[in-house]
N, C-alpha and C positions, 0 to 999 in steps of 0.2 A: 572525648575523655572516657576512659574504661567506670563503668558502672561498677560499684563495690558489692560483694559478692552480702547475702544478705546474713541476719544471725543465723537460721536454722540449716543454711547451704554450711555457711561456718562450722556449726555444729557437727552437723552430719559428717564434712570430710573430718574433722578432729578425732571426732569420734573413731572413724570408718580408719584412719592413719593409725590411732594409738593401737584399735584391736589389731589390726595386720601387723606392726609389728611386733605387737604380745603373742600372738598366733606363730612370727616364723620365729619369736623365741623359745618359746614353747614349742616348736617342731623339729628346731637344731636341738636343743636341750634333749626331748625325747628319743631322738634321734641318735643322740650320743650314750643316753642310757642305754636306749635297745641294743646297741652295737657291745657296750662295754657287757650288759647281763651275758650277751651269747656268747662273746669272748671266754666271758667266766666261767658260762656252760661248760662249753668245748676244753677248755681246760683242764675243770674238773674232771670229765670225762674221760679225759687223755689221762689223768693221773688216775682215774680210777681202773680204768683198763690194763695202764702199764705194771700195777700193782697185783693185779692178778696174773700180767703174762709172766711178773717176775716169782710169784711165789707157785704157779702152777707148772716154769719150765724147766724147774732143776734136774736136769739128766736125759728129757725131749732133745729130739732130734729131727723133728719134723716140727711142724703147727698144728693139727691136726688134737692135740687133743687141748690143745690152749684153746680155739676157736668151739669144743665143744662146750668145755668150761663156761668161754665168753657167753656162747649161746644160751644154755641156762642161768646164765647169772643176770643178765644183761636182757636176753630174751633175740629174735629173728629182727626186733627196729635197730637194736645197738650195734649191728655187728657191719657199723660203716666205719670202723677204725682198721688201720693197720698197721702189723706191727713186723718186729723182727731184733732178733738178740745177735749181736755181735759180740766176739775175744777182744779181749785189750788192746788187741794189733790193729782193731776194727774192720777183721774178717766176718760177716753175717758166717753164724752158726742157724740159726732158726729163723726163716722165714714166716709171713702168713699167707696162705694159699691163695687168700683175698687180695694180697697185694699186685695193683695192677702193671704188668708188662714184665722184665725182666730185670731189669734197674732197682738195687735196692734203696730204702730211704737214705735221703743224702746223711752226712757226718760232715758238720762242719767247726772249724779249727775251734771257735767259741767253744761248740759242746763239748768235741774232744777236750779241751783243755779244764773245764767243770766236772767233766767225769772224772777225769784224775784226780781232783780235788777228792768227789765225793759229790758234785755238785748235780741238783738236777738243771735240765734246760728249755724253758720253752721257744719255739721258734716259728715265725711264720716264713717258708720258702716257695721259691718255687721249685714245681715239679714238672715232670716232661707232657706234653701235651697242654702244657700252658696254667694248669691248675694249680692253685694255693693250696698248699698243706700245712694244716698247723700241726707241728712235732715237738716230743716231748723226747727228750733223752734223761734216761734213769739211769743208773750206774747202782750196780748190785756189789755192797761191799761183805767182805767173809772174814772173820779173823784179820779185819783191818787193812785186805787186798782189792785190790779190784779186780772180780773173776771175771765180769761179762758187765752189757752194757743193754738195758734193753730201751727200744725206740718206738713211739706208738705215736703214727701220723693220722689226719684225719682231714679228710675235704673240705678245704669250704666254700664251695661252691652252692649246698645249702646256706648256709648263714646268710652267704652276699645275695641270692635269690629272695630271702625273705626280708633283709634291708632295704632293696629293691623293688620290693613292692609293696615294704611300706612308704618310701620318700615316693613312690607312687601316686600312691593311698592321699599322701599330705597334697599333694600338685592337685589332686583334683579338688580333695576336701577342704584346702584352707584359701582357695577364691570363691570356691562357695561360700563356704561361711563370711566369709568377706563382704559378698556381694546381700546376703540375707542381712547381716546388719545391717551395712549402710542402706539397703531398704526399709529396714526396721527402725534402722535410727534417724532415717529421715521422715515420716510418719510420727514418731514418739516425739519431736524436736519441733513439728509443726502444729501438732495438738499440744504440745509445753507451750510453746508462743503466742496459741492462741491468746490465752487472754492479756498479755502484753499489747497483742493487736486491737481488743478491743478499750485496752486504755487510749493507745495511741486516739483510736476513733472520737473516743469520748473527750479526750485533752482538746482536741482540734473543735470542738463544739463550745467551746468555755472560751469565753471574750472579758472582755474586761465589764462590759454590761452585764455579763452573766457568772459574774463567780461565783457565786451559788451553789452551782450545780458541782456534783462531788464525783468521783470514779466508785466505779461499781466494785467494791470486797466479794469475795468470793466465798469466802467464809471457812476456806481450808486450813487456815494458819501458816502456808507454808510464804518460800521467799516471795512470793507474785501478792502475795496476800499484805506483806510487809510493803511492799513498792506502794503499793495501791494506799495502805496508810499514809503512804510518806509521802505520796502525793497529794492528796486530801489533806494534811497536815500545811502542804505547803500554798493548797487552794486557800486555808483557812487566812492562813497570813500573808497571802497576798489580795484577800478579801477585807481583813482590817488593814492593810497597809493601805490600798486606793481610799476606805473610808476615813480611813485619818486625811489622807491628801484632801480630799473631796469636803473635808471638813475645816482643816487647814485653809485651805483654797475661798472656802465661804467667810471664814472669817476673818481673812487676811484683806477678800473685799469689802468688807464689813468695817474693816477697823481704816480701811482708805473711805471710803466713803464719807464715814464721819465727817473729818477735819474738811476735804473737798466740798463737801457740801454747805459745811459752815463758812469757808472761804468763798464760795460761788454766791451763797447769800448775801455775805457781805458788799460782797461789790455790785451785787446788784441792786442791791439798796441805795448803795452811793452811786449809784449810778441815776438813778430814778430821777433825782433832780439836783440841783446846784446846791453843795455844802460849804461850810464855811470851812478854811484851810486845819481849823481845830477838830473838826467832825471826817476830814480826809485823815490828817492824822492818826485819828480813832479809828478808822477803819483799814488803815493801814497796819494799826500796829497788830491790830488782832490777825488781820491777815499772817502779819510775820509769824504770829504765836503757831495759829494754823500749820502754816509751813516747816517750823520749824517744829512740829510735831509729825508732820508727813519724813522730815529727815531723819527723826531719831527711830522712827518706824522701820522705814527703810536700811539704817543702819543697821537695827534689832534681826532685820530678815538676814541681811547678809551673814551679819555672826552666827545665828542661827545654822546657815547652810554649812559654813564653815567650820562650827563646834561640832561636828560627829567625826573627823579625822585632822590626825595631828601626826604632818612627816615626820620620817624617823629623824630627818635634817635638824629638824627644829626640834630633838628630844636631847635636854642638857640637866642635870642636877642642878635642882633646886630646891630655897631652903626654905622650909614653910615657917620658920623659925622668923627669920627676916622679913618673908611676905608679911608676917601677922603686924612685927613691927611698922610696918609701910601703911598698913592696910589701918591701924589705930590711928594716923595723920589725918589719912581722908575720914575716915568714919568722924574725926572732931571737928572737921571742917563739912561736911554734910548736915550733921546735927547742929552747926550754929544757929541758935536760934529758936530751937524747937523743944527744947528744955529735958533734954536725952541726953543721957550720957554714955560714952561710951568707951570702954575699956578690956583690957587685956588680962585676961582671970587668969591664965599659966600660959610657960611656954618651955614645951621641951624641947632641945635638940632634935630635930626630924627635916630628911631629905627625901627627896622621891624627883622620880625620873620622867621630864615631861617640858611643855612649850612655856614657859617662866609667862609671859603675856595671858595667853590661854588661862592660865590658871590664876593667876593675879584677876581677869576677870570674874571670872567665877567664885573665886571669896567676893570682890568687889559686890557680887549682886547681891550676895544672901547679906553683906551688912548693908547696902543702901534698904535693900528689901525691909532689912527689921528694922532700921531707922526710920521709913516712911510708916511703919504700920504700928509705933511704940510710943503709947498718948506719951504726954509731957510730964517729965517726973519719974520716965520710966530709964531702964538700962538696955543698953544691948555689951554682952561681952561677948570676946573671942576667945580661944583654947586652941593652942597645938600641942597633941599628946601622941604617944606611940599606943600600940596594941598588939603587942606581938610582932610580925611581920609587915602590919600596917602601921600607916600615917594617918593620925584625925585631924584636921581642922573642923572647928565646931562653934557657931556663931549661935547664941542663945539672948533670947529675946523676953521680956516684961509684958509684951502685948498681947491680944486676946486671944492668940496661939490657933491653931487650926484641929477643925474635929478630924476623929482618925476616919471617917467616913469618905475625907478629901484631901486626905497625906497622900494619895496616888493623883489627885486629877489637878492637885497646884502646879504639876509640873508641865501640863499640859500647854501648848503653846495658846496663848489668849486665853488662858483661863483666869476669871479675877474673884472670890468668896466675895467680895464688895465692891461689885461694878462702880455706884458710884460716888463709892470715899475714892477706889483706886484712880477714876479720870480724876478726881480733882487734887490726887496729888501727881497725879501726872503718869499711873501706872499704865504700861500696854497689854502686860499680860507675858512679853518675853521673857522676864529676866530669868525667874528659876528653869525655863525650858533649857536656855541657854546654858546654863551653868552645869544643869544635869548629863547635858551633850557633851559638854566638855569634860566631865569628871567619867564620863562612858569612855569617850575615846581614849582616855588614859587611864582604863583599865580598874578603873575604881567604881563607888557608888554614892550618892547623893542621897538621905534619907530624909525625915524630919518626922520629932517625935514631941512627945508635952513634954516641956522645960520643966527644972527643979518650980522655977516661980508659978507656973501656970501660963505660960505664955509657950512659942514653937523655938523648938531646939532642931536647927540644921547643925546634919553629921554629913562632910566628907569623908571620907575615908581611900584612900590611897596604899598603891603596893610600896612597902619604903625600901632605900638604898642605903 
């Protein structure tokens, strides 16, 4: 299997690719200016030339005194043009002395036919001996005639010598450059990484024994610096997440122990010597009691695991209008007995999006909750009201309500404010964990605050439909 190439190898070619091809765009680019400026030179040139061979030849007959003309105007570098005046009929009347071989500049149909106009014409051709000329035909008009025609060609065989070594110039200088970056950018890319690497180091040192221990900041503020928070951030909460577990875990066997223990007693007591079929009885039935508190335990963990996610399968509109309706049944059948009452204070219209079960549990526990903890003579109501864009279900209780000191740690799984009134009404310590998990995974919150009476006011609150 091909080994994956690493970040800073990454780096470097990414790099080393963008600049070469910024580099050959930048070299065609330049390229094409350099060529278009001389173009424009030589142009220029040509018109500036042909404008003195036209105003200095009227009534010459040789070249001879145009070329000394040229000479002082222009000076001994300019005088690489050549020129030559032609009649309408495109007979050369004046040549320039300079012009090489016997052959005068070509006339071709194009320019002939713009000099009639009046037109000028530039032209790149070829010329004998293989060499490009760029030619300019001027056409000299007089009282609205065309008297003569004059034409000024020029080499360029300079131009393309100095084009030539510049795309030279580029072949040698843009692998180099090439090659200094990506050495450049593979050093700068390895020194950038370092300390990526020594997080790496430092992550692999950190066990679940040791979360603890944090990645080193560098103190730069920049992105490496960010990571290193966001690691350590992530060290932090998965450092409370094991000690929740780890705390969880102690008191999950803590709360099995119990009942097991008191069951294990029992029978060995009855075991110890012969009892009368009334005294197996008795120690049967507490066993049951036992067991059937090890079941309701058990049942508590499973919901538990199962209250933090709720399939999208199982998400249907539901009316917390009718829960509450439902939910007053049981809450008077819970309370028979207990000298609580319990009732339904409003009910607005409100629906929201979620596992109808799931949620019917989670009212269910905040009213058993408040009817186990509500002395005799006391109330618990319910309320479904809207808030905006939310849903509240709000179960408000008479009883001796919770300090804000432990409005965060009731929700905790086993946690009880009164160990033991809660065992003797049979609390575990579940129910609000549960309910909270469930009001989480749909997107809501679960609060609890001091009630109008002085007793605890739970608020769900939900997104409504």
């Amino acid at each position: 299997m091909r080994r994956p190439l690493s970040i800073h190898t990454r780096l470097t070619l990414w790099y080393t690719g963008v600049l070469l091809a910024t580099l050959v765009v930048v070299s065609v680019v330049g390229y094409s200016l350099l060529a278009w400026n001389l173009a424009q030179d030589v142009d220029q040139s040509l018109l500036t030339v042909a404008e003195v061979v036209r105003d200095r030849s009227a009534g010459a007959d040789t070249g001879s005194p145009v070329e000394r003309t040229l000479r002082e105007l222009l000076g001994p570098d300019g005088l690489d043009q050549f020129f030559q005046i032609i009649d309408p009929a495109g007979t050369p009347r004046v040549r320039s002395p300079r012009l090489p071989g016997r052959a005068p500049l070509p006339l071709s149909p194009a320019a002939r036919a713009n000099a009639a106009h009046g037109r000028a014409t530039f032209e790149t051709l070829r010329f004998e001996r293989g060499h490009d000329l760029r030619v300019l035909t001027l056409p000299v008009i007089r009282d609205g005639a065309l008297v003569e025609v004059v034409q000024v060609g020029m080499s360029l065989a300079q131009r393309e010598r100095t084009l030539r070594r510049y795309f030279q110039s580029l072949l040698v200088l843009v692998p180099l450059a090439v090659a200094l970056a990506a050495t450049g950018g593979a050093l700068m890319a390895r020194a950038a990484l370092r300390p990526v690497d020594q997080m790496s180091a430092a992550a692999r040192r950190i066990t679940a024994e040791a979360l603890g221990q944090r990645v080193r900041v560098q103190g730069t503020g920049d992105e490496l610096d960010r990571l290193a928070e966001t690691l350590n951030g992530m060290l932090a909460r998965l450092e409370t997440a094991f000690a929740e577990i780890r705390r969880f875990s102690a008191d999950a066997a803590h709360e099995l122990r119990t009942p097991l223990t008191a069951l294990k007693g029992g029978l060995e007591v009855a075991l110890r010597a012969e009892r009368s079929p009334e005294e197996y009885r008795r120690v049967l039935a507490g066993s049951l009691e036992e067991v059937e508190r090890l079941g309701r335990l058990a049942e508590d963990l499973l919901a538990l695991s199962r209250a933090s996610a709720v399939p999208e399968s199982r998400r249907d509109r539901v009316d917390l209008e009718a829960l509450a309706l439902d939910l007053l049944d049981v809450g008077a059948r819970l309370s028979a007995g207990t000298g609580v009452a319990v009732r339904l204070k409003e009910a607005t219209p409100a629906a929201v999006r979620g596992d109808a079960d799931a949620l019917r549990r989670a009212a269910l526990n905040l009213v058993e909750n408040a009817v186990k903890y509500t002395p005799p003579g006391g109330t618990v109501a319910t309320s479904v009201t809207r808030d905006g864009e939310a849903a509240l279900f709000v179960v408000e209780d008479t009883g001796p309500g919770v300090p804000a000191a432990d409005a965060e740690r009731i929700f905790e799984p086993f946690v009880r404010l009164d160990d033991a009134r809660a065992r003797d009404i049979g609390g575990i310590g579940l129910g609000l964990a549960i309910a909270r998990s469930i009001v989480a995974a749909h997107g809501g919150t679960l609060t609890v605050e001091r009630g109008a009476g002085g007793g605890a006011r739970f608020v769900i609150r939900l997104p409504a439909v």
